[in-house]
Structures are given as C-alpha cells and as structure tokens.
C-alpha positions, 0 to 999 in steps of 0.5 A: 502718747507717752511723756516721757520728760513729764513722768521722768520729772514727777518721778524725780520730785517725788523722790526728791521730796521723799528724800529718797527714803522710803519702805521696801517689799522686805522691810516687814521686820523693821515694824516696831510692833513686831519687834516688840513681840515673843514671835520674832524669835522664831523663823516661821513668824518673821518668814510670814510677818514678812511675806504678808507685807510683801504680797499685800496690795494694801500697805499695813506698813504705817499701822504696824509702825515701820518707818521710811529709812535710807536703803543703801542700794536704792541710794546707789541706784539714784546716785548711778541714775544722777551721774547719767543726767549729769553726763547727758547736762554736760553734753548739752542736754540740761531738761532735768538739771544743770551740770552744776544742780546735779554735781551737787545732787551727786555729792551728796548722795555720794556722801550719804552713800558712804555714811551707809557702808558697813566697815566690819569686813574685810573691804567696803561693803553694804546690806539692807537696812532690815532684817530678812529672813530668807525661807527658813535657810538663815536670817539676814540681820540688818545691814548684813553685807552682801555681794549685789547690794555691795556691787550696786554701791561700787558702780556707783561710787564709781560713776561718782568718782569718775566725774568728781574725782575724789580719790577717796571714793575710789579707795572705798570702791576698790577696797570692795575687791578684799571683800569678795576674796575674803569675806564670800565663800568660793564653791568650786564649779568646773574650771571656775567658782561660784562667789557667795550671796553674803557672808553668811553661809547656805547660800552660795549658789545663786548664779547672778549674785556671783556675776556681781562679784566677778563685776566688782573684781572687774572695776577693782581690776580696772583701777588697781590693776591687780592680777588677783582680781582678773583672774578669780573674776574670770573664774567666776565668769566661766563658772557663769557662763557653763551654767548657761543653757544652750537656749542663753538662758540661766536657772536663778541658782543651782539649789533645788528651790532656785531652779526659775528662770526671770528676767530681771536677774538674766539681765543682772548676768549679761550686764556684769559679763558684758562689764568684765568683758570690757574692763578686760579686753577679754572677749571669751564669753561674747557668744554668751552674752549674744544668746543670753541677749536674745533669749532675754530679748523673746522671752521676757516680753510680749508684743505690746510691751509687758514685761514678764518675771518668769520666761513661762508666764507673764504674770506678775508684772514687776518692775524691775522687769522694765526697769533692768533691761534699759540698762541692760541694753545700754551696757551691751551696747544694745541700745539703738539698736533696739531703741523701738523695742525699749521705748514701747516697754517703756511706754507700756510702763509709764501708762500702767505702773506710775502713779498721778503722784510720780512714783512706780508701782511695785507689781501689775497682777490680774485682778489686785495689783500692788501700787504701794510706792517702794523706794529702792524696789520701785523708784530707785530701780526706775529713776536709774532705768529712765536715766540710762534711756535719756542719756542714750536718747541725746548721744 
C-alpha cells in the first residue's frame, strides 16, 4: 500500500536539500568541456552532445562538468506546488508546513523567481538556463524567453500574489501580456491564430504552446481588465479548438515533424482552455474541453495506472505524463470525480518511478530506464502534482 505523506515528505526534503537546483533532460550544452570544444559551433554536434545526455540512462553529467543551477520554470513549479500546501495549512491541514513555514517558503521562492526573469523584452518573461538546440531549425541560446516557460512563471506569481498580496508581483505577472503581443509572432489560423514558441522564428505552430499564450493573456485580463488581451486570447483559443480533431485529440503542432499526439501536452491544452473559460465567464469552448477531457482520459492510461506518452504506445513512461493530469483534473474541476482513476496513477507512480532517496525518476522503459533525478523535469513537475492532489484530498 501506498504512503503518500511519507514519499510527498521525501520528495520535499530532498528538493529541499537540493535547493531546488538541479540538472535537466536538456541541459547538455551547459558541460564546460563541451564549451570548451570547436564542435559547439556546429548544429549537428550540439543536436547529438545533447540528445546523448538526454537518452542516456547513465548520468555523464558530473564527468563532463555540467552544474546543478536554478531552471526558472522548475522554480515556478514549486512555487505553484508551495501556495497549494499553504491553502491547504490554512484550511486546517498542516502535515507538510504551517501557514507561517510555507508563507516564508513562498516568499522566497517568489523572490528567486523574479531574480530569474528576463528583462530584455517587451514585458516579463523567462527561458531555460541552457542552451538547446531544437532539431537543426534554430539554437535557443540560454535564458532565450519563451511562451510555456514564461506561462509557467505568471501562474505562479500569481498563486504567490494572491496569498502575499505584494502589488509588485502582479505588476511583473501582468506586465507578461506585452510580452506575448509584442514580443510572439501571430500565424493567422482560421478565425483565430496561433501565438509562437519563442521569440525566435521557425517555430510558431505548436498547438499547447500557443494555448499557454492565450493563458497568460487570460490572467492579465483578469487583473487588468484590458479588452486586447480578451479578445487576441480568444483567437488564440478558437484557432486551438479548430485544430482539435473530432476524436478530442490534438496533433503536438501543425509542422510536418510535429504531427504526435502525447499526453502530457494534451493535458497543457485543457488546462489553459479551461483557464480562459473561467477568467472570462466565456463557455464556447466546453464541449472541447469535454471531449478532449475524455479521449485524454482512454487514451493516455492503462487499467493498472501506466501512464503513456503517446495515445498509440505505452512506452516511454515519462513523468510528466502522471504528474499533468493531477493538475489537469484539478483545473477542469475533475478531480473527485475521478478521485480513484488519479490515485491509482498516482499509486503506480510512486511504486515505480521514486527513488528510496525521495526523487522521481525521469522515464520507465523496457529493459534501461532512466532514473537520474532531473530537477525541473522530474521533481518539479511531481512536487506541484502531489500538491495539487493533497490540497483537493482535505477540501
């Protein structure tokens, strides 16, 4: 039988202990040897040097000198996971921290957050703290903005502000919403469009990336109440919704090379529909969200709690897979009523992707699975997963 306090709490002191830093599936490119080498000029090498790191089930990452740093959405991902616990202490349920231990936890994380933003654009955005070369289309230099991670630090400056009540903080979260109308390019899709990747071009089709967009609009909306970012959210949002087959499903994007279907980024969609719904009082789009929610839902799991990455195999198991569709559930208010489907994810998880020593392993294969601990990929995402089903266990 599963504990889940015990493997929440080892999950926790490790992070903890880690100072939430950590490396990442990606962070290939940060290796000080590598940098040190004529092959980081050229786009093939820095495709490979990385892709060996991050299919590797044996960590190299200490050998070729890559350090443990801060990765800005991994830090909004525990800041989000933080206020949960708080909301949960203040309704009486204290197991993982007193309102005034996670108050201060949320202060500072809130304020490493913001030490992380970039503040060369138009309004506040972040990126990775590596280089990535993304196929041979472009390289992502380090701290290059884009619209997921960026979206990932609004919401949680957000979550933060609305216990702290710190006006900065929402100025820097609103401030967002310059960034994605004048920083993102807008591919016109129908009635709608579709909002970029990152402010680099050759990547402005990815479907949740654009959703994420029209989120972040959404909560500047919210606290503004700017018309502009209601209405180029909406577009955004039924540009979204005409690509979503009539199955519920959505291809990753509309590039020849995107054309997969996985679970985690499905779940990325409903959750930033469901957000604009309810920011907006707009219900247009319930009927996708319902038969996205369902083919989600039959598609992405199996009977004893595997979750799969693609809706046609079941292999890798990655963790983002379990991790997203807790907090899925949870934003289309879902939760209890699939309280036993989640728990037995949830339970399969625990039992096989967490280490004795408290982290979460990045992938289950057959035959070598990956079990480095990755910071933002793993831990982050599952610290805010297990934050989200503890706070919608004691409501």
């Amino acid at each position: 039988m599963v504990d889940f306090k015990d493997s929440f709490l080892r999950l926790n002191d490790y992070c903890e202990s880690e100072d939430y830093k950590g490396w990442d599936p990606y962070d290939g490119l940060n290796s000080k040897f590598f940098q040190a080498l004529p092959m980081k000029y050229w786009d093939l090498a820095r495709l490979a040097w990385i892709q060996g790191f991050k299919r590797s089930p044996i960590n190299f990452r200490k050998l070729f000198l890559v350090p443990k740093e801060h990765n800005a959405k991994g830090v909004a991902l525990f800041l989000s996971g933080y206020c949960k616990l708080y909301h949960a202490a203040k309704n009486g349920d204290d197991i993982f921290g007193s309102q005034t231990e996670l108050l201060r936890k949320i202060e500072n994380i809130t304020g490493l957050l913001l030490s992380l933003k970039n503040n060369e654009y138009s309004g506040a955005c972040w990126g990775y703290n590596f280089d990535w070369q993304a196929r041979r289309l472009f390289l992502f230099k380090k701290h290059t903005p884009t619209v997921v991670v960026t979206c990932f630090c609004v919401e949680a400056l957000i979550e933060s502000y609305e216990i702290t009540k710190d006006e900065s903080v929402i100025e820097v979260a609103v401030s967002a919403a310059e960034f994605v109308l004048k920083d993102l390019t807008r591919t016109p899709y129908g009635e709608g469009h579709i909002f970029s990747y990152s402010v680099l071009d050759g990547n402005n089709t990815v479907i949740n990336a654009s959703l994420l967009g029209a989120k972040i609009l959404s909560y500047a909306y919210k606290y503004s109440q700017k018309l502009e970012y209601y209405d180029e959210a909406r577009k955004a949002v039924i540009a979204a919704c005409n690509m979503q087959e009539k199955d519920g499903s959505w291809i990753y994007g509309l590039l020849p090379v995107q054309n997969w279907k996985d679970s985690f980024h499905t779940g990325f969609n409903l959750d930033a529909i469901a957000t604009y719904q309810t920011i907006t009082k707009d219900q247009s789009f319930q009927n996708n969200i319902q038969i996205g929610w369902e083919y989600y839902k039959e598609n992405f799991f199996e009977p004893d709690g595997k979750s799969k990455y693609y809706h046609n195999k079941t292999y890798p198991i990655d963790i983002h897979c379990p991790a997203q569709v807790i907090v899925t559930a949870s934003k289309l208010n879902e939760f209890k009523a699939n309280q036993d489907f989640l728990k037995l994810i949830l339970d399969w998880t625990i039992k096989n992707m967490q280490s004795k020593n408290g982290y979460f392993y990045y992938q289950y294969r057959r035959g070598f699975s990956s079990k480095i601990s990755y910071m933002r990929w793993s831990n982050a995402f599952m610290f805010n997963a297990m934050a989200h089903f503890h706070l919608e266990s004691v409501k």
